[in-house]
DOLUMFI-609975 format. One record per residue (C-alpha): x, z, y; residue in three letters. Coordinates in steps of 0.2 Angstrom, whole numbers, plus 2048, in hexadecimal, padded with zeros to 3 digits. Layout:
<nodes>
XZYala;...
</nodes>
This chain:
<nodes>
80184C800unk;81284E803unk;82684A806unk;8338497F8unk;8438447F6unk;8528477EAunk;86083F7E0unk;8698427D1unk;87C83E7D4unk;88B83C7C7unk;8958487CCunk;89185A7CEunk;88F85C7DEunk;88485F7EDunk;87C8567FAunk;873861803unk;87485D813unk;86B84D80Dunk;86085780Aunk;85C85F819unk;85E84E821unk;850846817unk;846855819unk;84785382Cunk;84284082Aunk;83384481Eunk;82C852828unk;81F848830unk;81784881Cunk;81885981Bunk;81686282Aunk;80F875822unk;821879819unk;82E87180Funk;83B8787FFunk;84B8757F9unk;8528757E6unk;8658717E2unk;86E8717D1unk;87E86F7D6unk;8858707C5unk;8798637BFunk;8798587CFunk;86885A7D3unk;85F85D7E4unk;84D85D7E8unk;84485E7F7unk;8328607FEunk;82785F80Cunk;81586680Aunk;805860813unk;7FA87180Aunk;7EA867803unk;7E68717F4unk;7EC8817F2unk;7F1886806unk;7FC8987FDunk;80D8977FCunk;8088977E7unk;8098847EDunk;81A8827F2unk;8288767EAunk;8328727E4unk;82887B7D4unk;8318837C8unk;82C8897B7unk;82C89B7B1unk;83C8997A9unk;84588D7B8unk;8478817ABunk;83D8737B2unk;83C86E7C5unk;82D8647CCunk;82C85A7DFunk;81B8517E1unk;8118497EDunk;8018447EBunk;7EF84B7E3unk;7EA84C7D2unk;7D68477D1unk;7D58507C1unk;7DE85E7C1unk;7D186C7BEunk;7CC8637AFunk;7E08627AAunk;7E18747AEunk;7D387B7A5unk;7D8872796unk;7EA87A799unk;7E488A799unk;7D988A78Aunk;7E9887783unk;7F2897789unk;7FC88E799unk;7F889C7A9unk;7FA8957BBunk;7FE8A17CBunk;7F78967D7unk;7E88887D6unk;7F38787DBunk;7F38697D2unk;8068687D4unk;8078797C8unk;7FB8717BCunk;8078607BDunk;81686C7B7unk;80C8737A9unk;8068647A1unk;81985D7A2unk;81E86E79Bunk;80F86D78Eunk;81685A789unk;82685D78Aunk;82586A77Cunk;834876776unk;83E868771unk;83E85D780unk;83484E77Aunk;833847789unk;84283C78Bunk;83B829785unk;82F81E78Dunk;82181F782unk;81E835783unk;821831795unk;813824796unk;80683078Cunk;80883E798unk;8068317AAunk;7F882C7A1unk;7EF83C7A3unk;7F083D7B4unk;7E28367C0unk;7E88387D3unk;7F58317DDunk;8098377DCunk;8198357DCunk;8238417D3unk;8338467CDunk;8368547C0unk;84885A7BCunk;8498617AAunk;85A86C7ABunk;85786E796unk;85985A790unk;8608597A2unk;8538487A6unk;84D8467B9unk;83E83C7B6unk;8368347C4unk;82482C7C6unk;8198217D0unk;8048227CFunk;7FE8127C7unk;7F98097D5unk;80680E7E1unk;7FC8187EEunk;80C8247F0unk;81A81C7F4unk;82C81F7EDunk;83D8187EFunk;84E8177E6unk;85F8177EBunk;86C8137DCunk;87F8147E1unk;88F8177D6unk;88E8277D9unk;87A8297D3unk;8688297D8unk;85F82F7E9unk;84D82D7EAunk;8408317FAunk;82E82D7FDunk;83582380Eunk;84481780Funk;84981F81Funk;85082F816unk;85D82680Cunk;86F82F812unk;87481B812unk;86E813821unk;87A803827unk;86E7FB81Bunk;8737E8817unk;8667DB814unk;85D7D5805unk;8587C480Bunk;84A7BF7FEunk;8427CE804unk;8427C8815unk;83C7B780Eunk;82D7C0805unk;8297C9817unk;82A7BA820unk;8207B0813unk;8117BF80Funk;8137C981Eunk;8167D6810unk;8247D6803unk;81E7D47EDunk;8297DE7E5unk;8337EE7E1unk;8417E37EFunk;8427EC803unk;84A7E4811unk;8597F180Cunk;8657EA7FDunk;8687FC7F8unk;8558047F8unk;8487FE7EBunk;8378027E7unk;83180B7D8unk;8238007D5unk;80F8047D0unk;80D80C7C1unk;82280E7BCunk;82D81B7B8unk;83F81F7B5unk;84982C7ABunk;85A82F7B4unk;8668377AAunk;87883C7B6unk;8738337C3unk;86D8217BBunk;85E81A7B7unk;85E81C7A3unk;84E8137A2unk;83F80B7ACunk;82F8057A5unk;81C8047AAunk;8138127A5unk;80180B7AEunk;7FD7F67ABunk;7EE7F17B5unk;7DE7EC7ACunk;7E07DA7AFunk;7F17DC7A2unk;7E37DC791unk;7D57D379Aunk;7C97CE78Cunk;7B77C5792unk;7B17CD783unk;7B07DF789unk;7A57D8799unk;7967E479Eunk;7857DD7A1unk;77F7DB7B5unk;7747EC7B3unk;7847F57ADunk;78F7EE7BAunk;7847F37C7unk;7828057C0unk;7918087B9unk;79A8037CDunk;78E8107D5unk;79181D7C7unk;7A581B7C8unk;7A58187DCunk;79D8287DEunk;7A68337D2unk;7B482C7D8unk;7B18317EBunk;7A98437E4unk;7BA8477DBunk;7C58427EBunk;7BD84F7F5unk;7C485E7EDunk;7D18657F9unk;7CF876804unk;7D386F813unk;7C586381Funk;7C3851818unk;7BD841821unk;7BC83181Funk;7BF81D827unk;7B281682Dunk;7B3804831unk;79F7FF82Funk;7A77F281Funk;79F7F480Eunk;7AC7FD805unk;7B080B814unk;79D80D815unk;79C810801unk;7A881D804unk;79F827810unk;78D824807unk;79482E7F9unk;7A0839801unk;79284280Bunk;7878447FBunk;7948547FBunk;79785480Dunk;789852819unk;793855828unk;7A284A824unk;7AC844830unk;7AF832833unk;7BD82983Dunk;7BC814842unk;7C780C851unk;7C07FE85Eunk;7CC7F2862unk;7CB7E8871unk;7CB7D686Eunk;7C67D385Aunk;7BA7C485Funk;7CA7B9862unk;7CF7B9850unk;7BF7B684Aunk;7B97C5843unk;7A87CD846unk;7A87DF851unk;7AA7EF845unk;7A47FC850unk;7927F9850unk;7907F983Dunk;79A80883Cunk;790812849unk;77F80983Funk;787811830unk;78A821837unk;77882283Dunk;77181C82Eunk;77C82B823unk;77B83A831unk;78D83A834unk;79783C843unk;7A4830846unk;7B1830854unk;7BB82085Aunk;7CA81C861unk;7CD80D86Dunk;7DB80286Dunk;7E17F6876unk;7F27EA875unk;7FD7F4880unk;7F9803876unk;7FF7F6865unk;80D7F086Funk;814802873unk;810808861unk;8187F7856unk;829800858unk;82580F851unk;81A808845unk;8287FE83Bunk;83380E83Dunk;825816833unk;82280B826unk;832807822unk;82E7F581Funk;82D7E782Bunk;81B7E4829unk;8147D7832unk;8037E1834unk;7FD7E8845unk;7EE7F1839unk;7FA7FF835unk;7F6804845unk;7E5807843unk;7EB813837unk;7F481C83Eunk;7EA81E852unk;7DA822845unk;7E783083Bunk;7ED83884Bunk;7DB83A850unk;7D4843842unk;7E384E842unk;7E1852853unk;7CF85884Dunk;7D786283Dunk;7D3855831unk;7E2855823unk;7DB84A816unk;7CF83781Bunk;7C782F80Dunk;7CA81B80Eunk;7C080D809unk;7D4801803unk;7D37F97F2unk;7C17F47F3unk;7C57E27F6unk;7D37E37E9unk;7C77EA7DBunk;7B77DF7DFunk;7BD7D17E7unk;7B97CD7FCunk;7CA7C6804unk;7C67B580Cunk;7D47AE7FFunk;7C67B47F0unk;7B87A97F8unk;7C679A7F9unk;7CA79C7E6unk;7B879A7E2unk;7B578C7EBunk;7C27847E2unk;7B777E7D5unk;7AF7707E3unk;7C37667E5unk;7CE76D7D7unk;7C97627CCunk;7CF7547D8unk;7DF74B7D3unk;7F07507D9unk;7F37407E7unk;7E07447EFunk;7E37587EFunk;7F47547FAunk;7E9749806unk;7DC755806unk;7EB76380Dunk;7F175681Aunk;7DF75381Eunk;7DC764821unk;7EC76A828unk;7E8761837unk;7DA76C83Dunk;7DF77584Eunk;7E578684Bunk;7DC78C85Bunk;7CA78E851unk;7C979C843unk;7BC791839unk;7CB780839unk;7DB78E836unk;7D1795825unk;7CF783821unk;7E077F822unk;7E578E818unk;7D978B80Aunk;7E077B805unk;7F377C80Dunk;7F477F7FAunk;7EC7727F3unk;7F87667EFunk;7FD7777DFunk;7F877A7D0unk;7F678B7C5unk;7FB7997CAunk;8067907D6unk;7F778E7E3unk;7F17A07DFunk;7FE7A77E4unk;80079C7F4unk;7F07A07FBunk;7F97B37FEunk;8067A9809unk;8067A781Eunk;81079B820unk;81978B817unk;82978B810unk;82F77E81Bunk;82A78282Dunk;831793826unk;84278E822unk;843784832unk;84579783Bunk;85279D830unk;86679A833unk;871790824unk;8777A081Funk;8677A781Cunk;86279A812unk;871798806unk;86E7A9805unk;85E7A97FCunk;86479A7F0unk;8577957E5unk;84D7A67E6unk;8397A37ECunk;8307AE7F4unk;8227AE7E7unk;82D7B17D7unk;8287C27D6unk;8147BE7D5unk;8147AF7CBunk;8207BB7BFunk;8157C77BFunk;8047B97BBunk;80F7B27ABunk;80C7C27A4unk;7FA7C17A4unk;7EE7BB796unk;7ED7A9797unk;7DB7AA796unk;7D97B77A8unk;7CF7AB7B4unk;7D77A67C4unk;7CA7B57CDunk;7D07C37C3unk;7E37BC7C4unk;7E47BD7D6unk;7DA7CF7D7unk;7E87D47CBunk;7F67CE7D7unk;7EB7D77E5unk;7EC7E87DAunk;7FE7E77D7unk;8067DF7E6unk;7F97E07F6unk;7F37EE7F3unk;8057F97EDunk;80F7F07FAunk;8057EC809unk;7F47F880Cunk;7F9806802unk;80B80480Aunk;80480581Aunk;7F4810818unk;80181E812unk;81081E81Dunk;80781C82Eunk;7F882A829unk;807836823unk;80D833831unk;80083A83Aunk;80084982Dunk;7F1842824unk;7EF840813unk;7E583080Funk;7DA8307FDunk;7D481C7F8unk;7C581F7ECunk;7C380D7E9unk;7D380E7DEunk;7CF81F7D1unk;7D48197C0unk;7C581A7B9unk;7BD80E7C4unk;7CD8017C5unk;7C98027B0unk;7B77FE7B4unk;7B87F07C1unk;7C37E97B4unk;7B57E37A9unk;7A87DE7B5unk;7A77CC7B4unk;7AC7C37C1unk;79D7BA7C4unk;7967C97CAunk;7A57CF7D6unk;7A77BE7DEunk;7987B37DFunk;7967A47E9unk;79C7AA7FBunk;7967BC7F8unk;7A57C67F2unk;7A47D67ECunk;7927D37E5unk;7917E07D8unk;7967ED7E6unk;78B7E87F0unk;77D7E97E5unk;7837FB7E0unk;77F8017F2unk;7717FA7F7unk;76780A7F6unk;774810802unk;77980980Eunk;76D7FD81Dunk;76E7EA814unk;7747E3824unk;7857ED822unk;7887EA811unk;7867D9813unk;78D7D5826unk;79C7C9828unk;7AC7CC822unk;7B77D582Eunk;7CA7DB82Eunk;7D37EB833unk;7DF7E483Eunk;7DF7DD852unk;7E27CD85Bunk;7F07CA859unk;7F27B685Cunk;7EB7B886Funk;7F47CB872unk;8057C086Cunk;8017B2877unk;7FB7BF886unk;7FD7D1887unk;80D7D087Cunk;8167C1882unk;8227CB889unk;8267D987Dunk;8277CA870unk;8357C187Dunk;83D7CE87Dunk;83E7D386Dunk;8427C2866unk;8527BD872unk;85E7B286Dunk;86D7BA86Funk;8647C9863unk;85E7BA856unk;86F7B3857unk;87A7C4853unk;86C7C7844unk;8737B883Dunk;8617B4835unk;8567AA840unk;85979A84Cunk;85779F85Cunk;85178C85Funk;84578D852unk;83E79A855unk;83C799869unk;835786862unk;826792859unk;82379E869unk;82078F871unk;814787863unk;80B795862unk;807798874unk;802785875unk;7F5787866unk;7FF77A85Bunk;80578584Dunk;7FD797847unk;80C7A0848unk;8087B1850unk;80A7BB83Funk;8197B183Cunk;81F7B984Eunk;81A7C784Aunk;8257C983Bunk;8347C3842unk;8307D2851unk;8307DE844unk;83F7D983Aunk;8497DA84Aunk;8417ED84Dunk;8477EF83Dunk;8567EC83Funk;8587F784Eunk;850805844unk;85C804836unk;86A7FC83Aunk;86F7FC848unk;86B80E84Cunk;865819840unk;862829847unk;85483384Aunk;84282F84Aunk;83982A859unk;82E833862unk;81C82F85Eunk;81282486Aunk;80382A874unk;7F382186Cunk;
</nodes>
């Protein structure tokens, strides 16, 4: 795991003190050494931090060149299968210095490539992504057909951004190493956070910064973007019920792939450990992890006050899984003033105005196995995107008992229910499940991903804000995205498809990365090795969602495992009180964050409005915490990167 940055500009030219700019940003990524490569005749600059996994010798460094300095190679991430890529290579004559995966990336490019440069079009790109099994993004600068080509794994675990100007292309693994940072607004980004907490899309909150989505890649060529394409399409793209695997199989085949998954995530020759939250999929992990490590070290975090959202307290589960495994697990307490002094640095982290106080836990739980020399943690994430779990899944289920309903009772049945209190968990699910009743199709799919209404969230924003995003709707991207489906993918496998591309890429993994990286801590996710996406995929759903038990077939694949009353305990979340801490112990921060005179000189919200929801919120009439917490982070935002973007801040104590 790793920092990269680089650009390809028109002109030849250098921009190298970009360059050490980015590289001071990135640092936190790369902590053990960093590298620098310029062409100043081609206009090309690449640049590297290095968190040593595999390989610790300076054999490792990059950028990489090949023996002939021909092709240049900056990557970040791990390659599952490289030995087996290697070994293959060398049977075929290629020699290697080191025993990194990053030489044996730069081999099988070269070994593709061939003498004549084949690969310069979409399709030889494609074949050679398709060998990989790991997590990356990459760019490889080929002086001899003088193509950058730059690439993202196939479920987005690596994160990678683009900058295109008239002068050409800058990319980074963070938005805050761009050399542009009076950043102006893309408002139907800010829609999309405010509507999902998290923004769908290949958008940011910058107009001048995209995302290079899951799966995609692009061939630059003097300093534009000569093509983009999808080189990985999720399973769910060619679903056929025909290739469906019997329950014995499913069960079987989930334990067989979950664990050689987890066995080939260990390879690293540094300490590995793992999250440990006492849930199902965190619990898998470790079950199979220790099968190689029986000392493994596993990390959870107790925060005060979960009870008042409902959920069920983690921390004995994870201490009765860590008895029932043999594994030490340490924990770290937190409370909200510890949230309320990290949400600034938080944002500055992740780039993103994510309305999310679990990428905290990530971070507190990084910082503690660093502290303890642990470099790489294995993490339970994607489990509820492969197999189903989220509340939302149960809802869609139960759909089946009211859809059927006509149009005129499905509206009433959404006034009905939208006038539960807010106050009790069990009456604010309710009005969730069916605040979407009154859709249809992939309309009501997608709404169930949604916090809050269009309406009571249009009421916060200013005129200006509104004619600004004209007839654009926060869900455009999704419901594009479901219109490319088979017409035949049920409504269970549709929205696990819109988990694995959008949730997942834009909202755990997002979060999971930037704040353990931050922490120096390179984080592996199992759950989401190719082979097992590619399995999951045929499972039928009846045996992933069944009734109110979600992940069944998973569940069933580790009951030799794990004690019965862990794998099936009460859905929990990673995350904290937030509706009493906001109400409470951040009253306060969140007055003085949200000002009027700061709302007014945004230019986006109503200051009237959105004192009207402080004020609804305190008085239980409206669950607008997350909202809140939203427009907080927008405004941190703000004073991150635009009004002054500087340096970083200094990390928060935990």
């Amino acid at each position: 795991m790793c920092g990269i940055a680089g650009y390809s500009l028109q002109q030849s030219s250098s921009h190298s003190s970009w360059g050490d700019h980015a590289l001071s940003l990135l640092s936190h990524r790369g902590p053990d050494d960093s590298g620098v490569f310029i062409d100043n005749e081609n206009g090309i600059g690449l640049f590297h931090t290095r968190l040593s996994i595999v390989d610790l010798s300076a054999q490792g460094r990059q950028p990489m060149k090949s023996a002939d300095g021909s092709v240049v190679l900056v990557f970040n991430g791990e390659l599952y299968n490289f030995r087996e890529l290697r070994d293959e290579l060398s049977e075929e004559g290629y020699t290697f210095r080191g025993t990194s995966d990053t030489e044996v990336l730069l081999a099988l490019y070269l070994k593709h490539r061939g003498e004549g440069g084949c690969l310069v079009n979409n399709d030889s790109i494609s074949v050679f992504l398709n060998l990989l099994n790991g997590i990356f993004a990459f760019a490889i600068w080929d002086s001899d057909v003088d193509n950058l080509i730059i690439a993202r794994d196939a479920l987005g675990v690596k994160p990678l951004y683009i900058q295109q100007s008239e002068n050409g292309l800058h990319f980074s693994s963070e938005l805050k190493a761009f050399p542009k940072r009076k950043h102006s607004f893309n408002h139907a980004v800010l829609d999309r956070y405010l509507t999902f907490l998290w923004s769908p899309g290949e958008g940011t909150v910058a107009s001048d910064v995209c995302k290079l989505g899951p799966g995609q890649a692009i061939r630059v060529v003097g300093g534009f973007i000569k093509q983009q394409f999808n080189w990985y399409k999720i399973p769910s793209f060619s679903y056929v019920s025909q290739s469906f695997l019997s329950r014995t199989q499913a069960i079987q085949g989930t334990e067989y792939h979950l664990r050689q998954a987890v066995h080939r995530q260990l390879v690293a020759d540094v300490p590995v450990g793992a999250f440990l939250s006492g849930g199902l999929d965190s619990s898998s992990i470790v079950a199979f992890a220790r099968e190689q490590h029986p000392d493994l070290r596993c990390f959870t975090i107790d925060v005060s006050g979960t009870a008042d959202e409902g959920f069920c307290d983690d921390l004995p589960y994870a201490h009765r899984v860590s008895a029932h495994l043999g594994v030490p697990l340490e924990v770290v307490k937190v409370d909200a003033a510890q949230m309320a002094a990290g949400l600034e640095e938080m944002v500055w982290q992740l780039d993103e105005p994510l309305a999310d106080p679990a990428p905290l836990n990530v971070l507190f739980i990084s910082r503690l196995a660093r502290d303890q020399g642990i470099k790489v943690l294995l993490s339970g994430a994607g489990g509820d995107d492969l197999f189903t779990g989220y509340r939302r899944h149960f809802a869609l289920r139960s759909e089946r008992l009211w859809a059927w309903l006509p149009r005129p009772f499905r509206i009433q049945l959404r006034q009905l229910t939208g006038q539960l209190p807010v106050s009790n968990p069990l009456c604010r699910r309710l009005r969730k499940a069916f605040s979407g009743a009154h859709l249809d199709g992939d309309a009501r799919l997608v709404h169930y991903f949604r916090w809050i209404e269009r309406s009571d969230l249009h009421a916060l924003y200013t005129p200006s804000f509104r004619s600004a995003l004209a007839d654009v709707q926060a869900e455009d991207p999704m419901l594009t995205f479901l219109a490319g489906l088979p017409n035949d993918t049920p409504p269970i496998e549709r929205m696990l498809a819109l988990e694995q591309r959008f949730f997942l890429a834009d909202h755990n993994l997002t979060y999971t990365d930037k704040m353990s990286m931050a922490a120096g801590v390179e984080v592996r996710v199992p759950f989401l090795d190719l082979d097992l996406v590619d399995f999951a995929a045929r499972i039928p759903p009846k045996y992933k969602q069944r009734g109110r038990e979600g992940k069944w077939v998973l569940k069933k694949a580790m009951q030799p495992y794990l004690p019965l009353e862990v794998i099936y305990r009460p859905k929990s979340g990673f995350g904290a009180p937030l509706r009493r801490w906001l109400r409470v112990e951040l009253r306060d921060w969140l007055s003085d964050t949200l000002t009027p005179e700061r709302l007014r000189s945004r230019g986006l919200f109503d200051p009237i409005a959105v004192q009207r929801l402080i004020e609804a919120n305190e008085e239980g009439k409206f669950d607008g915490s997350y909202t809140l917490l939203s427009l907080a982070c927008i405004e941190i935002w703000c004073r991150r990167f635009i009004d002054s973007p500087a340096s970083p801040l200094p990390s928060s104590p935990v």
